[in-house]
C-alpha positions in Angstrom: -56.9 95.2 -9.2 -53.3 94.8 -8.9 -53.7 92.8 -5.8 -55.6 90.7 -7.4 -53.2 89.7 -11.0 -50.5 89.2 -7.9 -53.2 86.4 -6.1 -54.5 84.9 -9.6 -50.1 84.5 -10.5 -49.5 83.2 -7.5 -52.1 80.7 -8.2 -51.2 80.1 -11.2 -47.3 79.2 -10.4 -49.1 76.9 -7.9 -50.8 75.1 -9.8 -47.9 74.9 -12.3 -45.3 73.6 -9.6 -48.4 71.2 -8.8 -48.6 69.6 -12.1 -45.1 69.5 -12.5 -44.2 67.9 -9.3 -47.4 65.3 -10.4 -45.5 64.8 -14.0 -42.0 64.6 -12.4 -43.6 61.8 -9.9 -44.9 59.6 -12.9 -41.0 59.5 -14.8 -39.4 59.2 -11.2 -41.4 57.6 -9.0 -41.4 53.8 -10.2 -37.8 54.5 -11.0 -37.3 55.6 -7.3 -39.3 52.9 -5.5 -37.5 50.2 -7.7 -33.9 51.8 -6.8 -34.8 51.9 -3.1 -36.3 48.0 -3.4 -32.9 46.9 -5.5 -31.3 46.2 -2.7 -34.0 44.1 -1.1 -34.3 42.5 -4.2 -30.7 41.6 -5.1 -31.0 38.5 -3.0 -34.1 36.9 -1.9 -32.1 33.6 -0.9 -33.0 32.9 2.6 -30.1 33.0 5.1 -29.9 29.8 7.1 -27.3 30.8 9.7 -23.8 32.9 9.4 -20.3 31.0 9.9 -16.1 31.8 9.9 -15.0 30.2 6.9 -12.0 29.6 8.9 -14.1 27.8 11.5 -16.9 26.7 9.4 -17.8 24.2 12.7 -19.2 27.6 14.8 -22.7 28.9 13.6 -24.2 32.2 14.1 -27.9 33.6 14.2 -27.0 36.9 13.2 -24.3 38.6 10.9 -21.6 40.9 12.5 -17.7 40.1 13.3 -16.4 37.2 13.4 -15.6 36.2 17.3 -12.7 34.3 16.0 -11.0 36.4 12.9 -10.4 39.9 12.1 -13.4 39.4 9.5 -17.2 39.5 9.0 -19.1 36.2 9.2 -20.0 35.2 6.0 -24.0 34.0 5.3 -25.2 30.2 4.2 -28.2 30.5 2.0 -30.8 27.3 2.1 -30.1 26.6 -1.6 -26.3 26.3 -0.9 -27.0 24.6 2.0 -26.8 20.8 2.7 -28.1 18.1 5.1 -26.4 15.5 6.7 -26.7 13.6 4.1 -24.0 15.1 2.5 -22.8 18.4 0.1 -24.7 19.3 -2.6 -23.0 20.9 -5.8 -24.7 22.1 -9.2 -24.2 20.1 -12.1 -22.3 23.1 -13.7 -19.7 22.5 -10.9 -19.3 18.9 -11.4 -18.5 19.2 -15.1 -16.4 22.3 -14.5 -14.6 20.0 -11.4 -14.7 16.7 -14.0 -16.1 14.6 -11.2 -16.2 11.2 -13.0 -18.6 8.3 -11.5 -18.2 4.9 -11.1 -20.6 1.8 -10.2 -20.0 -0.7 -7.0 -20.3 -3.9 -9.0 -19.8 -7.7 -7.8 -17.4 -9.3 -9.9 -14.9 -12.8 -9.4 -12.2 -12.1 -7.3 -8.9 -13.9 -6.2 -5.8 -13.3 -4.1 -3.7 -14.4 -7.2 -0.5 -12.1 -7.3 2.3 -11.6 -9.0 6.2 -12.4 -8.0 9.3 -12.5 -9.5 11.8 -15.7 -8.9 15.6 -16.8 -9.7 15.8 -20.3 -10.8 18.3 -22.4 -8.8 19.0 -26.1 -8.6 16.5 -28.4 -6.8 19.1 -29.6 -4.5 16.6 -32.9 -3.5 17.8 -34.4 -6.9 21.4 -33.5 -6.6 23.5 -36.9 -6.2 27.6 -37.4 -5.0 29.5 -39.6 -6.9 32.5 -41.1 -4.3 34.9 -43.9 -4.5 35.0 -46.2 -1.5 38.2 -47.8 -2.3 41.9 -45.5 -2.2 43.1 -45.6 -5.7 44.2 -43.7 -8.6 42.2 -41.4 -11.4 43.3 -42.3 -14.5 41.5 -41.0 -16.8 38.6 -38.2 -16.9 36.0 -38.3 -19.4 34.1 -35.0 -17.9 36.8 -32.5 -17.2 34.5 -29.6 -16.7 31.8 -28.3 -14.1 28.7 -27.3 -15.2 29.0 -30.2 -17.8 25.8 -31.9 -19.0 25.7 -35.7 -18.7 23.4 -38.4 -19.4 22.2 -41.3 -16.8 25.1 -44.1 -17.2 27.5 -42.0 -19.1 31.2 -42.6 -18.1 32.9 -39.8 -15.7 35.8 -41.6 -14.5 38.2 -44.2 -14.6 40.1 -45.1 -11.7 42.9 -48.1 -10.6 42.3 -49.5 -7.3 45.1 -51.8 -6.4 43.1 -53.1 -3.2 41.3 -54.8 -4.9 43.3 -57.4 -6.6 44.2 -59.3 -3.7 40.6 -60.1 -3.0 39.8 -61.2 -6.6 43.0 -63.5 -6.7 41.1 -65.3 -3.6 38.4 -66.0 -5.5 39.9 -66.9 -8.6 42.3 -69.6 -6.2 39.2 -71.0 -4.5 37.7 -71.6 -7.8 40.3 -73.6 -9.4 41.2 -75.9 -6.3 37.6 -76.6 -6.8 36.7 -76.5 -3.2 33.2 -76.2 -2.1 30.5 -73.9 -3.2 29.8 -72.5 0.2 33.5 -71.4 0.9 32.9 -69.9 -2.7 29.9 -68.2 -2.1 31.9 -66.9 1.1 34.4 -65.2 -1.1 32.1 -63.3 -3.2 30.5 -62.3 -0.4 33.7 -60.8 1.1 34.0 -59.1 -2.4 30.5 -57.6 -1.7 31.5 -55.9 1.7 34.6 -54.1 -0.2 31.9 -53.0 -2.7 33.5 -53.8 -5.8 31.1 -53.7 -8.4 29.9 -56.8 -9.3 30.1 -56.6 -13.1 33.8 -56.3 -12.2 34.0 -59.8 -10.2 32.1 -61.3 -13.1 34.7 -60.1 -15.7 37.6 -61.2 -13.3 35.9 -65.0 -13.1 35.5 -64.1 -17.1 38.7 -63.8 -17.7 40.7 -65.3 -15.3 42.8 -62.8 -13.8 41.8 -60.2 -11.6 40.5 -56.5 -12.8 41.6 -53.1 -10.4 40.6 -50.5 -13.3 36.8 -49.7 -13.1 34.7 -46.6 -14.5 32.3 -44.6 -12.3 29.1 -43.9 -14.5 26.4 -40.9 -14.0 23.6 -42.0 -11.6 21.1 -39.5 -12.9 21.2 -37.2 -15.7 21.8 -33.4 -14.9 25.0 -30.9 -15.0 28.2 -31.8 -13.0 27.7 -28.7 -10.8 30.9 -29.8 -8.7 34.4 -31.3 -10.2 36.5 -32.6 -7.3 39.1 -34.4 -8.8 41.8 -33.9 -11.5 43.4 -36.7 -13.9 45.8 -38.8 -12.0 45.4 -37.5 -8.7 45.0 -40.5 -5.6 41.3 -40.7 -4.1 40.7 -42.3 -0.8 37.3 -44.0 0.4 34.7 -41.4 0.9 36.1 -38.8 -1.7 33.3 -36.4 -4.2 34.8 -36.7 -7.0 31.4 -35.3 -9.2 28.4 -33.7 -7.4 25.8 -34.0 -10.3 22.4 -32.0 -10.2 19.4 -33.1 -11.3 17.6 -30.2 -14.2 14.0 -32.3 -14.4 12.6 -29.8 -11.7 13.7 -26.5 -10.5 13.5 -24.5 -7.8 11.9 -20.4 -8.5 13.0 -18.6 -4.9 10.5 -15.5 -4.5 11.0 -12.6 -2.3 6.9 -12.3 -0.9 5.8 -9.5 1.1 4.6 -10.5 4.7 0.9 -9.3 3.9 0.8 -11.8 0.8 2.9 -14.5 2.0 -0.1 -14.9 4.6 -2.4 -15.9 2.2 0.0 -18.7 0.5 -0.7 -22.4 1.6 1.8 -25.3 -0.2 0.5 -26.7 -3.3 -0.9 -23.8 -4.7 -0.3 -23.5 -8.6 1.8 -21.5 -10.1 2.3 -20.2 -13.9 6.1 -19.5 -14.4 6.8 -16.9 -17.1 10.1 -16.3 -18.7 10.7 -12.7 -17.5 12.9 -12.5 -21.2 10.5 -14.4 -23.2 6.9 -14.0 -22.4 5.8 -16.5 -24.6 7.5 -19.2 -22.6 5.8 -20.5 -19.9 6.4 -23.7 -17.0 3.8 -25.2 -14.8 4.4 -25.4 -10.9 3.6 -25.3 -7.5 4.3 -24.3 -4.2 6.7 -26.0 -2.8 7.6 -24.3 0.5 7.7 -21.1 2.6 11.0 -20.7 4.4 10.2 -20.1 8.2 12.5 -17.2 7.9 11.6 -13.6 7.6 14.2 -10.7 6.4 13.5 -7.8 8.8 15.1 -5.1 6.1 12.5 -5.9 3.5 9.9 -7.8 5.8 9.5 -10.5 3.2 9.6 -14.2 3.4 11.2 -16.3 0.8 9.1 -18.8 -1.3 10.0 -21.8 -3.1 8.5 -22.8 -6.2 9.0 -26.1 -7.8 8.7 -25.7 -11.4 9.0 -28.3 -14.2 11.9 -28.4 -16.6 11.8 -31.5 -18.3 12.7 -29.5 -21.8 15.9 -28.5 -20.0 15.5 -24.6 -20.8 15.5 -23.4 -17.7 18.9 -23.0 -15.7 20.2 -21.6 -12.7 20.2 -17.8 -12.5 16.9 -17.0 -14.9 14.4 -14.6 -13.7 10.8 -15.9 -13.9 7.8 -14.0 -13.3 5.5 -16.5 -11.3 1.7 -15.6 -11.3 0.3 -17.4 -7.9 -3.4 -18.7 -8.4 -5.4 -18.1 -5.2 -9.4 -19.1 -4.3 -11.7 -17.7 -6.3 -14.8 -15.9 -5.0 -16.8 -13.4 -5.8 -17.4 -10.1 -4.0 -17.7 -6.3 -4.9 -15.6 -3.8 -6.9 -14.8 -0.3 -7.0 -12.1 1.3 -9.0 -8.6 1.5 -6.6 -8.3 5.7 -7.4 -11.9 6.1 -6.0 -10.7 4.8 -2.6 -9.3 7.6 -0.1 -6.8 6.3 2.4 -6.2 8.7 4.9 -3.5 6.6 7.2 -6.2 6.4 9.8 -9.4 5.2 7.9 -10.5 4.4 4.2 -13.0 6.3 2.6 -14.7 7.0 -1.0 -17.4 9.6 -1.9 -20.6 8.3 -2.7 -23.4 9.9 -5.0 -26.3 9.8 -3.0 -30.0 9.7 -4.9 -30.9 13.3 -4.5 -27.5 14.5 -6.1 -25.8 15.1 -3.1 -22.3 13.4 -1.9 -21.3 11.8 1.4 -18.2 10.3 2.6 -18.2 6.6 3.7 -15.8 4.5 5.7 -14.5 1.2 4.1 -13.1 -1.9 4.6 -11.1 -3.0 2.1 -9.7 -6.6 0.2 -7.0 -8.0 -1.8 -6.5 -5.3 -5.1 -7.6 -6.8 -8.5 -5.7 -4.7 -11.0 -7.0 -1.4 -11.6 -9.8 -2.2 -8.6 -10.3 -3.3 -5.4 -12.3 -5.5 -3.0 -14.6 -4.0 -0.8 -15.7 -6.1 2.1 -18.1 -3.8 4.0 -19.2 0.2 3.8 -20.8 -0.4 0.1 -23.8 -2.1 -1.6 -23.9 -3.4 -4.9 -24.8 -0.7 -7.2 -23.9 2.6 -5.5 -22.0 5.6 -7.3 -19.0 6.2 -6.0 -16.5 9.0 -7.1 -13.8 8.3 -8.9 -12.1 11.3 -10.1 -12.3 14.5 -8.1 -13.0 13.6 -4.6 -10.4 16.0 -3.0 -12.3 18.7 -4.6 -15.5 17.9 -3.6 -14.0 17.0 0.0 -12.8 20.9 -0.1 -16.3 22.1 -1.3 -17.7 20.4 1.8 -14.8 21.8 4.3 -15.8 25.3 3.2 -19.6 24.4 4.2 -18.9 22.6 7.3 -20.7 19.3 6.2 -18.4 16.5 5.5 -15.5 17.9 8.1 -12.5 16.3 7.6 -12.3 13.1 6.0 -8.6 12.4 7.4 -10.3 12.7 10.5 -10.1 9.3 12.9 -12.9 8.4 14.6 -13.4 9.6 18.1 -10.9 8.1 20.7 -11.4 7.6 24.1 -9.8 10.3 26.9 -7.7 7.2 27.6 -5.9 6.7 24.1 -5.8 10.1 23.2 -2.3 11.6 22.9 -1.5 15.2 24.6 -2.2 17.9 22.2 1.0 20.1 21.5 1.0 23.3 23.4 2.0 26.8 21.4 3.3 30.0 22.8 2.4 33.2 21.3 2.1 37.2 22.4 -0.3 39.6 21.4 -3.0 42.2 22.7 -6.2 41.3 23.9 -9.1 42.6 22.0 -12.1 41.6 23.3 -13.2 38.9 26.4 -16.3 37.0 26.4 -17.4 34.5 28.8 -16.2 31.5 26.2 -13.2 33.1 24.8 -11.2 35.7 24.0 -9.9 37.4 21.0 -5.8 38.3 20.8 -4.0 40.0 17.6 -0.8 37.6 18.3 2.5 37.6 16.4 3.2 35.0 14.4 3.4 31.0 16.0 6.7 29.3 15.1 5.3 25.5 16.0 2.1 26.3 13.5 4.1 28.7 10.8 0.9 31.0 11.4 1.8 34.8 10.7 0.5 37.2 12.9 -3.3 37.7 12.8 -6.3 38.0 14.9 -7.8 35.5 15.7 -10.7 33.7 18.8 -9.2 31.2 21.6 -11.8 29.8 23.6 -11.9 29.0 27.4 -12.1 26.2 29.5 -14.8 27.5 31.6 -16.2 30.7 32.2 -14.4 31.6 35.5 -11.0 31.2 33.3 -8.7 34.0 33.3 -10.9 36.9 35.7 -7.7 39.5 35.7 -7.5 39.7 31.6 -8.9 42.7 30.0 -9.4 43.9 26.8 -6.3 46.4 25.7 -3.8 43.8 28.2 -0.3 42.9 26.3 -0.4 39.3 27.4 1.6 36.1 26.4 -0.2 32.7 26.4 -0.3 29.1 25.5 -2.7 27.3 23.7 -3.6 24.1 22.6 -5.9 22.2 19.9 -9.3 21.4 21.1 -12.6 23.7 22.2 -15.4 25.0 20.0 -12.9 27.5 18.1 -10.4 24.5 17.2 -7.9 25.9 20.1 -8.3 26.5 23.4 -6.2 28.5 26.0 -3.9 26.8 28.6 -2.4 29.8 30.0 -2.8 33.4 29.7 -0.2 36.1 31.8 -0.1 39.7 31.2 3.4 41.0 30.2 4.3 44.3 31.5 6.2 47.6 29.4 9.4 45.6 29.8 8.4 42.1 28.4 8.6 40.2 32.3 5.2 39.1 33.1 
């Protein structure tokens, strides 16, 4: 009997623990299974390949270290993934980055500039004023340079006693009545002495021979050179006033090299006061001096400009806007273009959101844009603000590479790459490289670190082993972005 309470309680208990463990499996059980599939769950993204962010160029099919740097490769999901077509980023990113967008349009264009000129004299309408007979000065009517003067105003009076002997000829001949040929002779003898002939004809006026005459303005202008003072003794051939002409002046430009090709002579020109905007003088090209300054690489220009109001004089700056052809052709905004020293390139918004770099050729600026003449069609998105970070965003995913990057040289043109020395410890050898923890690199500022060289060919290097203190030289180049030259191992004492 007592046997059989102990059988029926062990049952019991059984049957208990049974329905307890049955009780504890519904509360836990889903609670279980969903803790052990939480990890599977956490990312569903499908892995497309695993990479170095270091060297995004160098895919892998499986995760583990990275071959290159003392890290683990780091996975590409498809969703984060791009094509060739360029690097895709979420529209969060964009506004959080401010990418701004802007249309290729086709717009007028010209090669019409902007330069800045110093007025001088146009020295084609400057004119001497000589004497061609030795005499006196006596009297000055203009006794300053840079005196205005009119066309036929007095400047001078001067004596000339030469010429009374010649006049008292004449004046004989013509009172012993001889004949008018011998006359005629006379006068023309006067002639050859050139003295004026309204002088002769006052002389024969008045019967007695004139030696004071007055030398009159030629042209109007400014007496830009005074040669003589009052009383002084010319001879024949003397400047005694250099007068320049003020109807037209010259504007002398400093043009750069690259403009000054596109200037032909008789192009128009608007000529600004640089101190009066509002002022403003029609002119053209009048020359381009065939002489270049090797400091500045400019050429200098010469602008005719029209002053017949007189305002403009020597020494004025005058902003000169130069018209060139007009055409038509298409825009983009000049901070959208990216000019890397070796290539121009803007970011353009392809259809299916992504972005892709594209080479340029590029025009004459037009203000805030510029010309494109091939590498865009009318119509595409370009990016105009925030090109460098969307240039980073695609370094780190290995898609756009480097935009700075030139285009592939030949073997023939390519310069030697620099070659760095390091030290380190060999970690691991594989058939296409080998991994060294190095000290730091002087010629590349790196700091020590562990890092992937690769090899030029299998066969390279057959006496290194991993755990070897080696020193080695290296280059730029190979599937890790450097590749060894030379590899020696370096024994307890630093001699190889």
């Amino acid at each position: 009997m007592k046997r059989t309470h102990t059988i029926g309680a062990a049952l019991l208990a059984a049957l208990l623990l049974a329905a307890g463990a049955f009780y504890l499996g519904l509360r836990t059980g889903p609670s279980m299974e969903a803790s052990m599939a939480a990890p599977a769950a956490a990312d569903t993204r499908q892995v497309l390949y695993w990479h170095d962010p270091m060297v995004p160029g160098q895919r892998f099919d499986k995760p583990g270290k990275s071959p290159f740097m003392d890290m683990q490769l780091v996975p590409v999901y498809a969703e984060g993934a791009t094509q060739d077509t360029g690097v895709v980023i979420s529209p969060a990113v964009q506004q959080n980055l401010g990418i701004r967008y802007a249309k290729v349009r086709r717009a007028e264009t010209s090669t019409s500039f902007d330069a800045v000129g110093t007025v001088q004299f146009d020295e084609r309408l400057n004119v001497a004023v000589q004497t061609r007979v030795a005499g006196y000065v006596e009297q000055l009517s203009v006794r300053a340079p840079m005196e205005r003067v009119r066309k036929g105003q007095a400047l001078a009076t001067v004596f000339a006693p030469d010429w009374l002997g010649p006049q008292n000829e004449l004046l004989a001949l013509q009172r012993a009545g001889v004949s008018a040929e011998i006359v005629a002779a006379a006068r023309e003898r006067l002639r050859a002495l050139s003295i004026p002939a309204d002088l002769v004809r006052r002389s024969e006026a008045m019967g007695t021979a004139q030696a004071r005459y007055v030398l009159t303005a030629p042209s109007a202008g400014v007496v830009a050179e005074l040669g003589v003072r009052e009383g002084v003794a010319v001879s024949p051939g003397t400047t005694l006033f250099r007068i320049a002409g003020l109807d037209k002046v010259w504007a002398v430009a400093q043009i750069p090299e690259a403009q000054a090709l596109r200037l032909a002579r008789g192009q128009q020109v608007r000529a600004v006061l640089q101190a009066d905007p509002t002022q403003s003088f029609a002119g053209t090209l009048d020359e381009i001096l065939p002489e270049i300054d090797a400091a500045t690489r400019t050429l200098k220009a010469r602008f005719e400009v029209d002053n017949r109001n007189g305002k403009l004089v020597p020494g004025l700056l005058l902003r000169l806007q130069v018209a060139g052809p007009r055409s038509t052709g298409l825009l983009v905004p000049s901070e959208a273009v990216i000019r890397t020293g070796q290539r121009v390139v803007v970011i353009v918004r392809q259809p299916e959101g992504g972005f892709a770099p594209r080479e340029v050729s590029l025009g004459a600026d037009q203000g805030e844009d510029t010309e494109v003449l091939s590498g865009l069609a009318e119509g595409d998105q370009v990016v105009a603000s925030g090109q460098f970070l969307i240039d980073s965003e695609a370094r780190l995913r290995s898609v756009l590479g480097n935009m700075a990057a030139p285009a592939p040289a030949s073997a023939a043109s390519a310069p030697a790459a620099a070659i760095h020395q390091a030290e380190g410890k060999v970690e691991r050898v594989a058939p296409d490289a080998i991994t060294v923890s190095h000290g730091p690199v002087a010629t590349l500022r790196w700091p020590p670190m562990t890092m992937g060289f690769a090899k030029a060919s299998p066969e390279a290097f057959p006496d290194i082993h991993a755990g070897d203190t080696v020193r080695f030289e290296f280059k730029e180049g190979g599937p890790t972005g450097y590749e060894l030259v030379s590899v020696q191992r370096v024994a307890a004492g630093g001699k190889p």
